[in-house]
C-alpha positions as CSV (number, residue, x, y, z in Angstrom):
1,X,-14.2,-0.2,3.9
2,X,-15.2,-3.4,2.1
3,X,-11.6,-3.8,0.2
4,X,-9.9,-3.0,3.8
5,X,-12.2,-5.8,5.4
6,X,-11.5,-8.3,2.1
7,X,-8.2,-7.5,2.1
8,X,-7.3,-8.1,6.1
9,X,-9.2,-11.1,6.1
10,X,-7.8,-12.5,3.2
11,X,-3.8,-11.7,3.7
12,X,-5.0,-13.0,7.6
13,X,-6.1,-16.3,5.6
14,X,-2.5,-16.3,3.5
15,X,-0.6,-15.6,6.6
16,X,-2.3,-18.8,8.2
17,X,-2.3,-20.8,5.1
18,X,-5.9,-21.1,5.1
19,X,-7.6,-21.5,1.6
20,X,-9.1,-18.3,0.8
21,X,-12.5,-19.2,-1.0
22,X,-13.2,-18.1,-4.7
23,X,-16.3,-16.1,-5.5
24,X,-19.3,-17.9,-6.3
25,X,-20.8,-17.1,-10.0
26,X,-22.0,-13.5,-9.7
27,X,-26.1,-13.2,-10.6
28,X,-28.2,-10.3,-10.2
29,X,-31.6,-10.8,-8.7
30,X,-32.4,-7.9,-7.7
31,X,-35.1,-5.3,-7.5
32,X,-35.0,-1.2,-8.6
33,X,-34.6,-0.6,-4.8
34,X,-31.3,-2.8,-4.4
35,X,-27.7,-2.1,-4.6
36,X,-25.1,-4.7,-4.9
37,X,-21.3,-3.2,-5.6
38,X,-18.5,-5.7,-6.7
39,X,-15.0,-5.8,-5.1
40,X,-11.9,-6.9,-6.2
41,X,-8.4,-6.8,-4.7
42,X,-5.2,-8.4,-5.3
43,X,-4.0,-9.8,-1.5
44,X,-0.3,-9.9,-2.9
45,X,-0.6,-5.6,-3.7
46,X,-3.0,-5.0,-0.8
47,X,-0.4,-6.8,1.6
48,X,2.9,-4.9,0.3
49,X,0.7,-1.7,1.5
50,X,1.6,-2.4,4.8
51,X,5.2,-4.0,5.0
52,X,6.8,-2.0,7.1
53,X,10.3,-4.0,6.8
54,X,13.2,-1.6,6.6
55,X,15.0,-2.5,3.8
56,X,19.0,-1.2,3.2
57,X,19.7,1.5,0.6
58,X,22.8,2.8,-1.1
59,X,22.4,6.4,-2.7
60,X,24.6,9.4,-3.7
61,X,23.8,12.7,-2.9
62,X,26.1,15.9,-3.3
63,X,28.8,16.5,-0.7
64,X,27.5,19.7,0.7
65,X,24.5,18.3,1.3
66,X,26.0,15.4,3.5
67,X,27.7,18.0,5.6
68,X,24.8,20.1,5.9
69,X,22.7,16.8,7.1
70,X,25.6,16.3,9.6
71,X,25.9,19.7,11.1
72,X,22.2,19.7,11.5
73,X,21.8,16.1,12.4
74,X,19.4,15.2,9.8
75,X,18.3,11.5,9.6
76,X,18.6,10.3,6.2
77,X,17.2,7.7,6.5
78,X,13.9,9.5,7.7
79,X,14.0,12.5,5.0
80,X,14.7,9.9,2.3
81,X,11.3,7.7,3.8
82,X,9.0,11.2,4.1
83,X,10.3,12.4,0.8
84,X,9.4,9.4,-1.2
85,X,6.0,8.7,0.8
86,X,5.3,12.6,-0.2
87,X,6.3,12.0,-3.7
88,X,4.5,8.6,-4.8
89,X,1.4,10.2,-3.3
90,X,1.6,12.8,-5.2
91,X,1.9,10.3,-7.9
92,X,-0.7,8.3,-7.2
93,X,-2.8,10.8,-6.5
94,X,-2.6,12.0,-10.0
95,X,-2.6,8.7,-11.9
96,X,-6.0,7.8,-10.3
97,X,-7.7,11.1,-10.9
């Protein structure tokens, strides 16, 4: 929730080409009874997240499977999009664990 906050507020900031403030010296002064949790986020990274800009594609796939697309009027473009979210979440999933 804090990265999604820091991050929205700072691509916001970049977007507007308002200066986006560096962090102040980090100190702890605080007691047994206090929690203070650090957050860092890279606004170039955070912002590619959510580019939705379709971008053009040329790929090769087998013949039959063209066909079969067409009969069934598959969109490629679509399969291709769910298949690779699918996959690099699988991925990421296990790189972070």
């Amino acid at each position: 929730m804090a990265r999604d906050y820091i991050g929205f507020s700072g691509v916001d900031k970049l977007e507007n080409n308002e200066p986006i403030s560096l962090p102040d010296q980090v100190t702890y002064n605080q007691n047994e009874s206090q929690l203070k949790t650090l957050i860092d986020i890279n606004f170039k990274k955070y912002k590619s997240q959510f580019d939705t800009k379709a971008v053009k594609k040329t790929l090769t796939i087998p013949n039959y499977l063209n066909e079969l697309g067409k009969e069934n009027d598959i969109n490629f473009s679509l399969t291709l999009t769910e298949a690779l979210k699918e996959k690099l979440q699988k991925i990421y999933i296990l790189t972070r664990s």
